[in-house]
VORO-281588 format. One record per residue (C-alpha): residue number from 1; residue in three letters; x, y, z. Coordinates in nm, 2 decimals. Layout:
R  pos  code      px      py      pz
R  NUM   ala       X       Y       Z
...
***
This chain:
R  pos  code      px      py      pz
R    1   unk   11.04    8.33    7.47
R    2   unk   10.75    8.16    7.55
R    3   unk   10.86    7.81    7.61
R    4   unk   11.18    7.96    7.82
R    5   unk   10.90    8.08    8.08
R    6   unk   10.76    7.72    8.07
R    7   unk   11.06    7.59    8.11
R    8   unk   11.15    7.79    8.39
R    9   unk   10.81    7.76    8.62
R   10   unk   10.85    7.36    8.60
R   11   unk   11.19    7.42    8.66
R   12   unk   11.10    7.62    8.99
R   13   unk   10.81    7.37    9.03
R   14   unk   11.05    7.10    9.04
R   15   unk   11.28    7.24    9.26
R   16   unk   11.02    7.34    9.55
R   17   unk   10.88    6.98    9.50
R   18   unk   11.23    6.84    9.54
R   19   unk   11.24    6.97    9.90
R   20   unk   11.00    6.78   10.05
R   21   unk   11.01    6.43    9.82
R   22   unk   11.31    6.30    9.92
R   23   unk   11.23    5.93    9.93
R   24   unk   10.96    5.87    9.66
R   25   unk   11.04    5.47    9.71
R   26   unk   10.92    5.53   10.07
R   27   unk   10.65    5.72    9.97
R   28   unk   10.52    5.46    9.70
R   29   unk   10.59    5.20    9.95
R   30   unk   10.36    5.35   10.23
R   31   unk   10.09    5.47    9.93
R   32   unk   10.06    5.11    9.78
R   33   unk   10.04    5.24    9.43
R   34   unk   10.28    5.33    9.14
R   35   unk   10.15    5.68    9.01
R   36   unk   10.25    5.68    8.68
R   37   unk   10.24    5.93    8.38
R   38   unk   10.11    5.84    8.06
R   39   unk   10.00    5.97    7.75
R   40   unk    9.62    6.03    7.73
R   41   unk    9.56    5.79    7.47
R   42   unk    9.84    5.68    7.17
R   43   unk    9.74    5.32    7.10
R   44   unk   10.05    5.05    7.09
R   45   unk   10.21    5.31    7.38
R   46   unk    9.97    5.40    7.66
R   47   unk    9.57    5.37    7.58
R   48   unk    9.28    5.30    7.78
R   49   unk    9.03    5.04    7.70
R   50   unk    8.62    5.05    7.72
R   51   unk    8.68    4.93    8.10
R   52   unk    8.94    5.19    8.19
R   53   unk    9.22    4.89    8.18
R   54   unk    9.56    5.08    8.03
R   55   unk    9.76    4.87    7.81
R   56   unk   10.08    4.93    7.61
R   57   unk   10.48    4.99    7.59
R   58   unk   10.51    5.25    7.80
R   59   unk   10.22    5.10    8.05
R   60   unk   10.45    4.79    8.05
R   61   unk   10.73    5.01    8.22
R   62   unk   10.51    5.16    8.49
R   63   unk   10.41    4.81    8.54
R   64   unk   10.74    4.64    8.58
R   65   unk   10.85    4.96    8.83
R   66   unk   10.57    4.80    9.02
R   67   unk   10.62    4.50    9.01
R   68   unk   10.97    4.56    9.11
R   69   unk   10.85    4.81    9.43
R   70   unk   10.53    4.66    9.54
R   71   unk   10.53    4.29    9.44
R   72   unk   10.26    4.34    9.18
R   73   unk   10.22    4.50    8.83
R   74   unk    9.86    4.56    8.93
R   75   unk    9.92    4.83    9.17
R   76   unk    9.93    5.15    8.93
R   77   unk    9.72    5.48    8.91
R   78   unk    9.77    5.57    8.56
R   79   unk    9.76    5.96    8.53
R   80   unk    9.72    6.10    8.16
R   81   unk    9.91    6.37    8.05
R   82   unk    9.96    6.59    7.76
R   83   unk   10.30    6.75    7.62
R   84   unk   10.20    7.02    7.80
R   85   unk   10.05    6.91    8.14
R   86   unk   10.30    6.60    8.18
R   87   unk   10.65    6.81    8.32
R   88   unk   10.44    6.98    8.54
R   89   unk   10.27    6.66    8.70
R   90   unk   10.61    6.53    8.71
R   91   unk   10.76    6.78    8.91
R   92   unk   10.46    6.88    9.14
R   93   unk   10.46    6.51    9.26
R   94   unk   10.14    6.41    9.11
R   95   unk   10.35    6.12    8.93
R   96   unk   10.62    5.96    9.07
R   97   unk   10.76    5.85    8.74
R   98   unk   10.68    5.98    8.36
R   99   unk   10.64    5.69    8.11
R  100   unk   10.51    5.89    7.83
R  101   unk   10.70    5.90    7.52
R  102   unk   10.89    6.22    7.60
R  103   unk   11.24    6.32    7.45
R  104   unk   11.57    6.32    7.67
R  105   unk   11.69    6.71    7.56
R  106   unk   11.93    6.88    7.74
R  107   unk   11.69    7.16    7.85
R  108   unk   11.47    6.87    8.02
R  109   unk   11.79    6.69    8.21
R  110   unk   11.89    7.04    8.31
R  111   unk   11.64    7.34    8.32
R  112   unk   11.34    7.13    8.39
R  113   unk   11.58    6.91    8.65
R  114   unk   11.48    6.58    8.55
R  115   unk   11.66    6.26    8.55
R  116   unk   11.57    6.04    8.23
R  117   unk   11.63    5.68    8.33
R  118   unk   11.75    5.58    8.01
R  119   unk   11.57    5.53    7.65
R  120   unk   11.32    5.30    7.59
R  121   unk   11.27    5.40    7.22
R  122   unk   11.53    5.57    7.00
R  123   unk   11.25    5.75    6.72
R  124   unk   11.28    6.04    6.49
R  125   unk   11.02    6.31    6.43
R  126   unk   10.84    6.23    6.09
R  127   unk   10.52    6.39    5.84
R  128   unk   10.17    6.18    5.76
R  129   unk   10.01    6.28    5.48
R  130   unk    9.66    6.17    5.27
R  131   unk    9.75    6.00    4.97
R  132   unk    9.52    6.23    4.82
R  133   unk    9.80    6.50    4.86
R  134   unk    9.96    6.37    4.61
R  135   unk   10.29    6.45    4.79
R  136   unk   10.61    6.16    4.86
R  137   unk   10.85    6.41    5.04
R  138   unk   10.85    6.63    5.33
R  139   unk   11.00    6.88    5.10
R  140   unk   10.70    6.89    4.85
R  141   unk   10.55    7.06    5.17
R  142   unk   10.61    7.44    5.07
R  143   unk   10.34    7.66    5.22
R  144   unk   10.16    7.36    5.37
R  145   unk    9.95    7.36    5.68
R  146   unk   10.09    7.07    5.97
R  147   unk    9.95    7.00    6.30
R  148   unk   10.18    6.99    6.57
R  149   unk   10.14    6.92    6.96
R  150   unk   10.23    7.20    7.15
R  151   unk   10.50    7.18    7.44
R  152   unk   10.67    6.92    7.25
R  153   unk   11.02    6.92    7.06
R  154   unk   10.79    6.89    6.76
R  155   unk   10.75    7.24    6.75
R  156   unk   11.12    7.36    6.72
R  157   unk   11.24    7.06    6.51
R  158   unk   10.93    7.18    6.26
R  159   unk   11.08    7.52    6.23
R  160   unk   11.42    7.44    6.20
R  161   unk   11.34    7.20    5.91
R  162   unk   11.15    7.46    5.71
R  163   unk   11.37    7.72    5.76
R  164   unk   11.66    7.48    5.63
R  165   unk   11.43    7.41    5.33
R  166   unk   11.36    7.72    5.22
R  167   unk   11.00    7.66    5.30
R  168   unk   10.70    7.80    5.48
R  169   unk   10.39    7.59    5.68
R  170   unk   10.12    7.75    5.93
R  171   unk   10.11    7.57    6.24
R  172   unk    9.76    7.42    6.33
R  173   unk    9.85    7.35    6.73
R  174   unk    9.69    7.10    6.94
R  175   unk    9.70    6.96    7.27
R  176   unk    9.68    6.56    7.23
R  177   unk    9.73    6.29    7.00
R  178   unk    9.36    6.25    7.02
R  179   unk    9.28    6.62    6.91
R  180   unk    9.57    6.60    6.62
R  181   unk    9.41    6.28    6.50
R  182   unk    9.07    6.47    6.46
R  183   unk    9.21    6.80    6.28
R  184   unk    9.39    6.62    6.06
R  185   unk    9.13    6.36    5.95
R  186   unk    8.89    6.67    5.93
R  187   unk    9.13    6.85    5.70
R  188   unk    9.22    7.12    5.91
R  189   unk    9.61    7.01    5.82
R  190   unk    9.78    6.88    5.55
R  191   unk   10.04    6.71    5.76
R  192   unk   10.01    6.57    6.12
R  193   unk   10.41    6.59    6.26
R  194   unk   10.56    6.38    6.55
R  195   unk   10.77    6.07    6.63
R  196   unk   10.73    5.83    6.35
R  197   unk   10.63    5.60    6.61
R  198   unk   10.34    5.79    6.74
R  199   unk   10.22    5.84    6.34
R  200   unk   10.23    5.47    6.31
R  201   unk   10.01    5.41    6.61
R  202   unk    9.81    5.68    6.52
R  203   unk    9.75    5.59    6.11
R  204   unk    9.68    5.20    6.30
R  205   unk    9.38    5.34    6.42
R  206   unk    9.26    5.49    6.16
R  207   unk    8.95    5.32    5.94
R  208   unk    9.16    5.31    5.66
R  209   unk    9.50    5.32    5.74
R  210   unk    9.65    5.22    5.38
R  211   unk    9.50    5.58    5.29
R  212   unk    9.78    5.78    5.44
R  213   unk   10.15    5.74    5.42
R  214   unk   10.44    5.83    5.67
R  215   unk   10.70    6.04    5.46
R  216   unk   11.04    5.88    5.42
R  217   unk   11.27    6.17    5.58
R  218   unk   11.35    6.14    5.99
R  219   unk   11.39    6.50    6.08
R  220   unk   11.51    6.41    6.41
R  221   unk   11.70    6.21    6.69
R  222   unk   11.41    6.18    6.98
R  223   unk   11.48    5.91    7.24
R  224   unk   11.23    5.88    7.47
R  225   unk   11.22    5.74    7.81
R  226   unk   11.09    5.74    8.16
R  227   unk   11.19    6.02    8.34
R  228   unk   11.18    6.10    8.78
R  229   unk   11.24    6.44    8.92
R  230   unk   11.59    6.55    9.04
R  231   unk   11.71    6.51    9.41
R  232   unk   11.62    6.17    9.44
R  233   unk   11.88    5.93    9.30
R  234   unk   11.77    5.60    9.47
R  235   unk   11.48    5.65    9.29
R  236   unk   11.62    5.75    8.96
R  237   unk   11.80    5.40    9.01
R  238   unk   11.53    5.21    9.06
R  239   unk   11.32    5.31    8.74
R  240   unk   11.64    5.30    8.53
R  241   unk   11.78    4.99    8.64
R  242   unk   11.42    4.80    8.62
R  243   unk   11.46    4.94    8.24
R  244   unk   11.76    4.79    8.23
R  245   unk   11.67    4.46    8.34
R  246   unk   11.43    4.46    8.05
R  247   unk   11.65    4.52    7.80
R  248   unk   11.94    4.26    7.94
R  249   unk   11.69    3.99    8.05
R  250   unk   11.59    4.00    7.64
R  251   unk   12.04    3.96    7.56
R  252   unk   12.02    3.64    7.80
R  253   unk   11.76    3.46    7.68
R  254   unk   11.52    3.55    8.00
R  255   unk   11.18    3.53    7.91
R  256   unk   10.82    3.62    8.12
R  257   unk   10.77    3.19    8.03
R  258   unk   11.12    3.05    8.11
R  259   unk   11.23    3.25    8.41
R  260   unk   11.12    3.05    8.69
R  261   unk   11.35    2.80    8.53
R  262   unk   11.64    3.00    8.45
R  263   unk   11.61    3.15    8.81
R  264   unk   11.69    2.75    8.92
R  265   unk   11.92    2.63    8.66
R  266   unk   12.13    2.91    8.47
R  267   unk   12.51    2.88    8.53
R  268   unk   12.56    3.23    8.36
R  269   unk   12.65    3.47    8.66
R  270   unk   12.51    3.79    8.51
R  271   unk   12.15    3.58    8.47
R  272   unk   12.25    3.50    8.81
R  273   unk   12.29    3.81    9.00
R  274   unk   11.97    3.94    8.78
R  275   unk   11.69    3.71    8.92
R  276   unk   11.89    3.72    9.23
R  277   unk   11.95    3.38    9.31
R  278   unk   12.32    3.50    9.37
R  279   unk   12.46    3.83    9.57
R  280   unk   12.19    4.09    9.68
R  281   unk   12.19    4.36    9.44
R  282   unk   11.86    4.47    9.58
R  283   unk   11.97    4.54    9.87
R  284   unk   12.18    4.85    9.72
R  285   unk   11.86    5.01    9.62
R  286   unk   11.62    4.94    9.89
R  287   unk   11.48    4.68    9.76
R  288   unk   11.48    4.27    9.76
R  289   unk   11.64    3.99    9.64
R  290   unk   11.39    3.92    9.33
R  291   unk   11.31    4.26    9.23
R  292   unk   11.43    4.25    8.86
R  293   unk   11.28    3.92    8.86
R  294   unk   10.93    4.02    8.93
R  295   unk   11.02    4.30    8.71
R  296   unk   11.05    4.07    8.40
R  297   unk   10.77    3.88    8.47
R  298   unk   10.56    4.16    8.47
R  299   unk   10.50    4.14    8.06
R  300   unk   10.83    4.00    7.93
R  301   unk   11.14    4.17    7.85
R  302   unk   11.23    4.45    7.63
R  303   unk   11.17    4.22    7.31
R  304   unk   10.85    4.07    7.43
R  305   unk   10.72    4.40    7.52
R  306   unk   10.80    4.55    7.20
R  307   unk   10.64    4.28    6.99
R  308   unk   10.30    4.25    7.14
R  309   unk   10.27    4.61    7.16
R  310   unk   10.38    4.79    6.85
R  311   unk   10.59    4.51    6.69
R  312   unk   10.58    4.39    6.30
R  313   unk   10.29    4.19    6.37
R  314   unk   10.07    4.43    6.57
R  315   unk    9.86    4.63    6.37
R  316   unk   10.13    4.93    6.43
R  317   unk   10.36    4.71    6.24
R  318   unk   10.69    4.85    6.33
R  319   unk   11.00    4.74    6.34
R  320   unk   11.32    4.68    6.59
R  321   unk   11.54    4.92    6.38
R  322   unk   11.76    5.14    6.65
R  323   unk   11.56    4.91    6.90
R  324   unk   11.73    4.64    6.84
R  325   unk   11.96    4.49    7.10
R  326   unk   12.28    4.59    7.03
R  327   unk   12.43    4.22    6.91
R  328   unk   12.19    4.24    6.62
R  329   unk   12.30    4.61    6.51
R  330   unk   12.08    4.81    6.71
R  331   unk   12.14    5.10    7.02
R  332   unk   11.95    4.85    7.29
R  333   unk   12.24    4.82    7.56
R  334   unk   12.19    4.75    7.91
R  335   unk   12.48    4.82    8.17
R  336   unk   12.61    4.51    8.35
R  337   unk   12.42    4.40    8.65
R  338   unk   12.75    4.35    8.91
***
């Protein structure tokens, strides 16, 4: 009952914001900045450093929206959010797009009215646990106590799971990543649950990581994404075809260090139309010629992004998987740019 009356106040939030935000693109445009909503810290996704300079996979989306709008990745106010605070800031206006690791459910397409721009990582909601547990499943976790963020689709997948098992927990809830990290390296929990992804940035930073192990079982289907608010579809097209320029420009070969030359010399016509040295497509959305082009440069496409952020050689260490393009057995599939 409780999260039905969350849903619905965002929902209404959403809809009263919708009447006056019409043209966010306009809006950004006259603004000068990209406000864009991020987690409040998950190292390899959206983290700030010592300066206050954001880095990460989901910063490099807000960046190439940017990039693609204003003509430089630069021009971004990155607002944190937590799974409870980041709807709300999405629907009031305070962001104009959500780059925070959140799930595409059909209660957030629909009763929260927002528009998910596509996936940017397919993940699956997994268990950490101290070695010193002694445990190697998630069902050894009978009468356990597990952190869990609260607002998230942690919280229901969690229950479901137990109740399928047979087995009891007691919820220890929290409000970050940050605040989950602390509980459960204080012992407060015996398991810390969210998207295997998020565990393996958060075991990265821990002192010694090789002291905690992710549980094999995948509990769930969470892709996450950016997300916009309803009512504004030019918009909506904007964020999700600059994601999808990410993910074709890594199919053709585009890179952030061979593009100026490609833009010159490629005779494929899809590479073509892309960096816009043929047709306008730009045009259809508001926006110029070299849009998806700036876009790219940015930080790279998909594949570059995903490598020096949380790829195998990054101290997060995962792997493509699911986020592999979709010629090399994985789900990443960009629509055609014609």
């Amino acid at each position: 009952m409780k999260k039905s009356i969350f849903l619905g106040t965002v929902a209404a939030a959403t809809l009263t914001a919708g009447m006056g935000m019409a043209d966010t693109l306009a809006d950004v445009k006259a603004r000068g900045e990209l406000n864009c909503g991020v987690n409040t810290g998950l190292v390899g996704f959206a983290a700030p450093d010592a300066n206050g300079n954001w880095t990460g996979f989901d910063v490099d989306v807000c960046k190439a929206v940017a990039a693609a709008v204003l003509g430089d990745p630069a021009k971004v106010k990155y607002v944190p959010t937590t799974g409870q605070t980041r709807f709300t800031a999405l629907a009031s206006g305070e962001v104009d797009v959500l780059a925070r690791n959140s799930t595409w459910t059909f209660s957030r397409d629909t009763d929260l009215k927002l528009d998910f721009a596509g996936v940017n990582y397919y993940d699956g909601q997994g268990f950490m646990v101290s070695k010193d547990l002694g445990v190697t499943s998630a069902k050894e976790l009978d009468g356990a106590t597990v952190c869990i963020q609260t607002g998230t689709t942690t919280e229901l997948n969690l229950a479901d799971y137990f109740k399928a098992n047979n087995m009891t927990y007691t919820p220890v809830n929290i409000d970050s990543n940050a605040e989950g990290e602390q509980q459960y390296m204080a012992g407060a929990c015996d398991a810390y649950t969210t998207d295997a992804s998020g565990l393996a940035a958060t075991r990265a930073a821990f002192a010694d990581p090789e002291n905690h192990i992710i549980l094999p079982e995948i509990i769930s289907k969470e892709p996450l994404g950016p997300a916009v608010r309803h009512g504004d579809s030019n918009w909506g097209d904007i964020v999700r075809w600059t994601l999808y320029a990410l993910i074709a420009a890594e199919e053709y070969g585009i890179t952030s260090k061979n593009i100026e030359e490609l833009a010159k010399s490629s005779q494929n016509p899809e590479v073509q139309r892309l960096l816009g040295t043929t047709d306008d497509l730009g045009a259809m959305i508001g926006l110029d010629k070299e849009w998806a082009r700036r876009a790219i440069a940015a930080s790279g496409n998909y594949g570059e992004i995903f490598a020096a952020n949380i790829g195998e050689q990054t101290p997060i260490g995962l792997a493509r998987g699911l986020n592999a393009q979709w010629t090399q057995g994985g789900l990443m599939y960009a629509m055609p740019f014609r």
